[in-house]
C-alpha positions in Angstrom: -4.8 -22.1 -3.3 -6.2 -21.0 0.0 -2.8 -18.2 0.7 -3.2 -14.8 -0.1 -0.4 -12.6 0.7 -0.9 -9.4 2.6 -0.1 -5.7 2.1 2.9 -5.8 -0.8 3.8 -8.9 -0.6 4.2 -11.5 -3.8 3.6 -15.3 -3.7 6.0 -17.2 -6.8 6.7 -20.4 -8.1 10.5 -20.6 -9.1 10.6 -21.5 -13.3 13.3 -24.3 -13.0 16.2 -24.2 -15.6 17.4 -26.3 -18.4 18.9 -29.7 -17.5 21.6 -29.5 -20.4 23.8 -26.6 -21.2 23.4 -25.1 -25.2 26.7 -27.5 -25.9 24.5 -30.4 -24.7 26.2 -31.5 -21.8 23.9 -32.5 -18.8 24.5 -30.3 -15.4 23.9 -32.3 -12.4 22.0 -31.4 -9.4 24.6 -30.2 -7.4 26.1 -27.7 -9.7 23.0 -25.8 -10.6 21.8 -22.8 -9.2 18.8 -21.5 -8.0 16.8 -19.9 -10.9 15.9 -16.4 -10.2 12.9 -16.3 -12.8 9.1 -17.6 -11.7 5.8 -17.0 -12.0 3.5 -15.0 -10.0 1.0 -17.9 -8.4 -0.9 -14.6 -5.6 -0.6 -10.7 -5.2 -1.3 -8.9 -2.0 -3.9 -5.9 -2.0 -0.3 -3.6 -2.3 1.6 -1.3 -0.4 -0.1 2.2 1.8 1.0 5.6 1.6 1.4 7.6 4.8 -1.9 9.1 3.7 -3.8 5.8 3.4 -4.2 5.2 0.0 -3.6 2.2 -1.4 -0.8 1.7 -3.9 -1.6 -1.2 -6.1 0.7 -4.0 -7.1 2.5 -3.7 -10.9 2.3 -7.4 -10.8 -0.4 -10.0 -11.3 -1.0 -13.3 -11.6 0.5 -15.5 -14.0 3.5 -12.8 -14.6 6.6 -14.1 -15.4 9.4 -12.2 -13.2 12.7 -11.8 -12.6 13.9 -11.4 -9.0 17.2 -11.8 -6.7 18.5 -14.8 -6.1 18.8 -14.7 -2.2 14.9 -12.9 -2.8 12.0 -14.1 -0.8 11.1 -17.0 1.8 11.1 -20.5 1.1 8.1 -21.6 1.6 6.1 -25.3 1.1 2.4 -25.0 0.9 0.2 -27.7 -0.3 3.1 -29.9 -1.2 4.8 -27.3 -3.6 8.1 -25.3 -2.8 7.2 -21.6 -3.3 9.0 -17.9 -2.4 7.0 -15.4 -0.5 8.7 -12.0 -1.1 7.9 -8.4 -1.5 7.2 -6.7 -4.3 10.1 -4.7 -3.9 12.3 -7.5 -4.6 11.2 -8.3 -8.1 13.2 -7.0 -10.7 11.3 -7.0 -13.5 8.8 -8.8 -16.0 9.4 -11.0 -18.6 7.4 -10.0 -21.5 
C-alpha cells in the first residue's frame, strides 16, 4: 500500500463480525454494529517527547487490536474501507 501514516498515528482494517448469533439466528445488516476489533494494515514512526526523542509505536503490523467504537477516521484507499486513528486510541492487543 503506498500510505504510511505519520507521527503516532495507526492505519486499521476493521475485522468484520459473525453474521449469525451463537443461537444461530442471522442478524441483518441494519442491526449490526460496527466491530471495534481490526488489524493493524501501517504504523507511523511514533510519537516525540518534548526533548526530541522518538517514542516508538507498541503496535505493529499484522496486530490484532481492540479500539473504540467512534475511534479513528473513515477512510477508503485503494478501494478498501479503512480507520486512520492514533495510537492512543487503541485499547489493547489481541493475543
Amino acid at each position: 500500500m503506498a500510505f504510511t501514516p505519520l507521527h503516532d498515528r495507526v492505519l486499521v482494517r476493521r475485522i468484520e463480525g459473525e453474521d449469525k448469533t451463537k443461537g444461530g439466528l442471522i442478524i441483518p445488516d441494519t442491526a449490526k454494529e460496527k466491530p471495534a476489533e481490526g488489524e493493524v494494515i501501517a504504523v507511523g514512526a511514533g510519537a516525540r517527547k518534548d526533548s526530541g526523542e522518538l517514542i516508538a509505536p507498541a503496535v505493529k503490523v499484522g496486530d490484532r487490536v481492540l479500539f473504540g467504537k467512534w475511534s479513528g477516521t473513515e477512510v477508503t484507499l485503494e478501494g478498501k474501507e479503512l480507520l486512520i486513528m492514533k495510537e492512543s486510541d487503541i485499547m489493547g492487543i489481541i493475543g
